[in-house]
C-alpha positions as MATLAB code, in Angstrom:
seq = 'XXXXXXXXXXXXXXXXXXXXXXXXXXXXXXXXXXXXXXXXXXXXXXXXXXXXXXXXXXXXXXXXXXXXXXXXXXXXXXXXXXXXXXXXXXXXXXXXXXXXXXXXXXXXXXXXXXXXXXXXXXXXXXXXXXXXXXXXXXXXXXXXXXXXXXXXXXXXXXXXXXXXXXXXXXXXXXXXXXXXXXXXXXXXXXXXXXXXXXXXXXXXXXXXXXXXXXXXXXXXXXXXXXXXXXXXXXXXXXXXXXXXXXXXXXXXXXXXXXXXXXX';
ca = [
     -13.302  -35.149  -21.665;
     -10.710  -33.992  -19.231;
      -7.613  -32.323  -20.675;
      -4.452  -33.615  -19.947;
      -2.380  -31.058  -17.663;
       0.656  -30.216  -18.779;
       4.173  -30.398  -16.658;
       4.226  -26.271  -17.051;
       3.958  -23.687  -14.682;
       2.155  -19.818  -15.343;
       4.539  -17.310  -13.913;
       2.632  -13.773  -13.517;
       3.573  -10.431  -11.129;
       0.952   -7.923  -10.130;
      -0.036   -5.035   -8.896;
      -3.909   -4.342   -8.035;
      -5.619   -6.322  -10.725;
      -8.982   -7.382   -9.607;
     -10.887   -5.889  -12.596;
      -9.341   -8.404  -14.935;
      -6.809  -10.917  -13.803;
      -9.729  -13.614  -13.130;
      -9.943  -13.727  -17.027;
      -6.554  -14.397  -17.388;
      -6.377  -17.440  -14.713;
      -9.659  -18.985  -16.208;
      -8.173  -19.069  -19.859;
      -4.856  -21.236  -18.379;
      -6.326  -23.034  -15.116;
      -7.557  -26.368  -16.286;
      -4.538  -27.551  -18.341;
      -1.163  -26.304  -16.268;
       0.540  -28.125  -13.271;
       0.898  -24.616  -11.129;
       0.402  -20.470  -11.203;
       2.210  -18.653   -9.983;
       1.792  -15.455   -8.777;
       4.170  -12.469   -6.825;
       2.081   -9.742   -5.730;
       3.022   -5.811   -5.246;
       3.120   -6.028   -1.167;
       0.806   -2.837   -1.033;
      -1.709   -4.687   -3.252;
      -5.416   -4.023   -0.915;
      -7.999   -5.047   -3.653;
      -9.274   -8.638   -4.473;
      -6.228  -10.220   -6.876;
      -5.216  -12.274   -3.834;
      -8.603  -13.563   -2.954;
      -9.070  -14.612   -6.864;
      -5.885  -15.867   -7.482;
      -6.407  -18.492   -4.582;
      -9.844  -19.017   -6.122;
      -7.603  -20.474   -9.319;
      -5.234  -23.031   -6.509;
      -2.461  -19.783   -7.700;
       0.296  -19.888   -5.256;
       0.754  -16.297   -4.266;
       3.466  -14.731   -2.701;
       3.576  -11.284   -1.190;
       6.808   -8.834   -2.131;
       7.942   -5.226   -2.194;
       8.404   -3.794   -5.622;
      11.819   -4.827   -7.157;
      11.273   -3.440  -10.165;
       9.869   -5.480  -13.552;
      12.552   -7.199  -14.525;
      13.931   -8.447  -10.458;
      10.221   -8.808   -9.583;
       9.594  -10.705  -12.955;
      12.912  -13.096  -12.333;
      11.637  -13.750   -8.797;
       8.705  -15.225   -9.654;
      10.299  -17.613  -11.993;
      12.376  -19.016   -9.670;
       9.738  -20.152   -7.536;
       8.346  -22.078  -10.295;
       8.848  -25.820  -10.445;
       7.397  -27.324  -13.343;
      10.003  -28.249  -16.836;
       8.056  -25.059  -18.445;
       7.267  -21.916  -17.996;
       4.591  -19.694  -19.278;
       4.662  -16.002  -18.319;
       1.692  -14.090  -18.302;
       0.286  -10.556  -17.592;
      -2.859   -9.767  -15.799;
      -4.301   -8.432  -18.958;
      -3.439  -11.026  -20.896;
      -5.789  -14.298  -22.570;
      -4.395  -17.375  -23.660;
      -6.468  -18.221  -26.773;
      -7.336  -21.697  -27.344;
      -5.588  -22.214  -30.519;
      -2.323  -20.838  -28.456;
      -3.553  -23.277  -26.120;
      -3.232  -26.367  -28.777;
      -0.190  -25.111  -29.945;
       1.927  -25.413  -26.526;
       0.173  -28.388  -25.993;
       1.488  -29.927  -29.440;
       5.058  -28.006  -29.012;
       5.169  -30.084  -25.411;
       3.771  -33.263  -25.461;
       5.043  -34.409  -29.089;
       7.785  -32.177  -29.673;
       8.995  -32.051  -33.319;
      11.987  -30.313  -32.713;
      14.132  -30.202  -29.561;
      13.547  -25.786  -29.152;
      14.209  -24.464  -25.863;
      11.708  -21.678  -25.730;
       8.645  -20.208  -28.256;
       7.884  -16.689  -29.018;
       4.313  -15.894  -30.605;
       2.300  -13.450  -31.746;
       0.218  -10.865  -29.080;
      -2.767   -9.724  -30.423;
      -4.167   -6.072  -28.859;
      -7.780   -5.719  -28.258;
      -8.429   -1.659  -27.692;
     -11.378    0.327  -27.945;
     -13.900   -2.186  -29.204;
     -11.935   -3.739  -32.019;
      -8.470   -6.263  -32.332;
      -5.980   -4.036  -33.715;
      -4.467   -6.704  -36.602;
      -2.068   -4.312  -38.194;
       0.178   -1.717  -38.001;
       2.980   -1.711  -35.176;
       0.307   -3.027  -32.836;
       0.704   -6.244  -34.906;
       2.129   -8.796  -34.398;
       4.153   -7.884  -31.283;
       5.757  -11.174  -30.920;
       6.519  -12.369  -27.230;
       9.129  -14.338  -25.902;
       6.900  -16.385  -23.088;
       7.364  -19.717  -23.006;
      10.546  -21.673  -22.285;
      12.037  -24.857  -20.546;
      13.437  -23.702  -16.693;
      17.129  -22.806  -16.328;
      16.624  -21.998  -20.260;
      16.178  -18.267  -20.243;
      16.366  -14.957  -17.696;
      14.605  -11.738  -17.928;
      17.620   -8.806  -18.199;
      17.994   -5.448  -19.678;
      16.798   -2.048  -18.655;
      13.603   -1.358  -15.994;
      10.532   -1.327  -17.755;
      11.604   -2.674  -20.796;
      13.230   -6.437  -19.881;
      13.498   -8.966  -22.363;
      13.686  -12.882  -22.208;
      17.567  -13.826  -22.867;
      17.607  -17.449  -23.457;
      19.952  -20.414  -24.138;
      19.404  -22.724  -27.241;
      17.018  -22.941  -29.542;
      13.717  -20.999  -30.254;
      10.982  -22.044  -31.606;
       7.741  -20.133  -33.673;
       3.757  -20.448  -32.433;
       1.581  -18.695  -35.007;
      -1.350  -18.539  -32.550;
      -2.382  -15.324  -30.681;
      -1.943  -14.450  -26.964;
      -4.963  -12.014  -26.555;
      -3.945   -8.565  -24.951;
      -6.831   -6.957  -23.172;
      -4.102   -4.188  -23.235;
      -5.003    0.086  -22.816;
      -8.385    1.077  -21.352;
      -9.269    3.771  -22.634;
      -7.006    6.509  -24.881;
      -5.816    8.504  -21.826;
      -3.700    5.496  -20.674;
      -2.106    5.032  -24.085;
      -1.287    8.841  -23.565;
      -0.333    8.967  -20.074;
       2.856    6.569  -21.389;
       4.383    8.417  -23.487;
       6.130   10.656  -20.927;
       7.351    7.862  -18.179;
       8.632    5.955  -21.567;
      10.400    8.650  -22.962;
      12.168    9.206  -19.742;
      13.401    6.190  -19.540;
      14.213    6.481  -23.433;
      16.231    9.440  -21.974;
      18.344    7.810  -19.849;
      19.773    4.995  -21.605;
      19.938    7.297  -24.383;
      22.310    9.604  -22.173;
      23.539    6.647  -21.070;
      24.822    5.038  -24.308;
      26.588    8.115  -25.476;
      24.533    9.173  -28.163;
      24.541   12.711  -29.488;
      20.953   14.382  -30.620;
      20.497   14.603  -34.335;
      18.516   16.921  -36.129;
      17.357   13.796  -38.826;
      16.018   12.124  -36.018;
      13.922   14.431  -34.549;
      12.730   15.632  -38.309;
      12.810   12.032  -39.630;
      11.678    9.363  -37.192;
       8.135   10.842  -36.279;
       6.772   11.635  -39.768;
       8.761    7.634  -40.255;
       6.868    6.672  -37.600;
       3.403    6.972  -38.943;
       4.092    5.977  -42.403;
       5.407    3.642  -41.310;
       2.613    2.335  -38.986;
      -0.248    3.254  -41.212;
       0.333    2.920  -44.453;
       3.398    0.436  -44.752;
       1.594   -1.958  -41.958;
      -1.880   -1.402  -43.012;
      -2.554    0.595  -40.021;
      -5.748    2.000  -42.098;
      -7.066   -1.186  -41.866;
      -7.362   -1.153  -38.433;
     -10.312    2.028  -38.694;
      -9.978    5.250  -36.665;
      -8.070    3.314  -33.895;
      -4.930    2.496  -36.273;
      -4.933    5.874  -37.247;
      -5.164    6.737  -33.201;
      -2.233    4.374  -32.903;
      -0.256    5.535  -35.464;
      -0.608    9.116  -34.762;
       0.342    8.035  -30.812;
       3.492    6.357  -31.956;
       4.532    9.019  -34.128;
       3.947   12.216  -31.712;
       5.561    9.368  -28.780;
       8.990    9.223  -31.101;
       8.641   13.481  -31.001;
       9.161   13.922  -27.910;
      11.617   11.733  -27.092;
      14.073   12.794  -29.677;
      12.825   16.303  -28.671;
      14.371   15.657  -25.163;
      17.032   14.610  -26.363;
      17.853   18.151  -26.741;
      16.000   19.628  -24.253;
      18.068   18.140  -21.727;
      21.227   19.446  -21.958;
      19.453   22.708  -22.912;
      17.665   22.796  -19.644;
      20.735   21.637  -17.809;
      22.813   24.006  -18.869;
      20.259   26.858  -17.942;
      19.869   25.057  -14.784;
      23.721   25.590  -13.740;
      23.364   29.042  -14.802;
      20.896   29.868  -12.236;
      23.134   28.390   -9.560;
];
């Protein structure tokens, strides 16, 4: 029996994702009006050639940054929803009954959904700790919502109401533990900035507090031990990630400082 398709567009951006994006289109292609795709312009691999596979409508751009480059591809979309997705991302098919319900026999009149993104790293779904359940603003009516804030971390600002799906998104997210590792220093540069940016002085109970915080916090409080050696991976990660970014905090200025003295 042929599913109904629903009057929703998929809205994705991306770089060089060949090794995994065709499990992304698969999980959505049978049940939404149109995808839509804006791809990195220096993009050589095979994402084009499998995102026309999927009928995609793919548009070549240069590299606005996430938030212009994720805007950008939601204007082109033309369906009454949208649906953004990453290239390492699944929609399950419970998620999938869910939008289909929230849709086609609306309960409540919400103007965009947030649900729950489930990680999958290492060999096992990480189902706890700060992993869990990383809730994602995704899905909304168009003209509803905008992606704003600070490049790489944008968020969905919407208008109206928003509703709750309790089904997951799947996250085919880090690789291997070298990734998760190689974040933590682009992040806490940008932490940097709009730290610097906002004012803030460094404190001492940060830097002491917040990573020791961190992994209590992720492990015991969230039931990171549940999660085997990989929520204690995780947990350690996010605790030595909130180190050094407080540490800059005062390395900074230190450096700075020694900087102008060598001028």
């Amino acid at each position: 029996m042929k599913r109904e398709v629903l009057p929703l567009s998929v809205c994705m951006i991306s770089g060089a994702e060949a090794h995994r994006i065709r499990k992304s289109l698969e999980s959505v292609k049978d049940w939404v009006s149109e995808i839509v795709i804006v791809l990195n312009e220096e993009v050589t691999d095979d994402t084009e050639k499998i995102a026309l596979e999927y009928g995609a409508k793919v548009y070549r751009e240069s590299w606005k940054g996430f938030i212009a480059q994720k805007n950008s591809v939601t204007d082109k979309a033309t369906q009454p929803w949208i649906l953004g997705l990453d290239a390492d991302e699944v929609v399950s098919d419970d998620l999938r009954k869910e939008i289909e319900r929230m849709i086609l026999d609306p309960k409540e009149n919400y103007d965009a959904f947030d649900f729950p993104r489930l990680a999958f790293f290492k060999g096992r779904w990480i189902r706890h700790g700060d992993w869990y359940p990383d809730r994602q603003l995704r899905l909304w009516k168009r003209g509803k919502a905008r992606w704003t804030g600070i490049d790489p971390h944008g968020y969905l600002k919407t208008e109206g109401r928003t509703g709750r799906l309790h089904s997951n998104l799947l996250h085919y997210s880090e690789e291997s533990i070298d990734q998760v590792i190689g974040k933590i220093v682009p992040y806490s540069e940008d932490f940097l900035h709009n730290f610097q940016n906002s004012g803030r002085k460094p404190s001492l109970i940060n830097l002491g507090f917040r990573p020791f915080f961190r992994f209590f916090r992720g492990y015991v409080l969230k039931l990171g031990f549940l999660d085997g050696w990989q929520g204690y991976f995780i947990a350690w990660t996010n605790s030595y990630s909130a180190a050094v970014r407080y540490s800059k905090t005062f390395a900074d200025p230190i450096r700075s400082k020694f900087d102008n003295r060598q001028k």
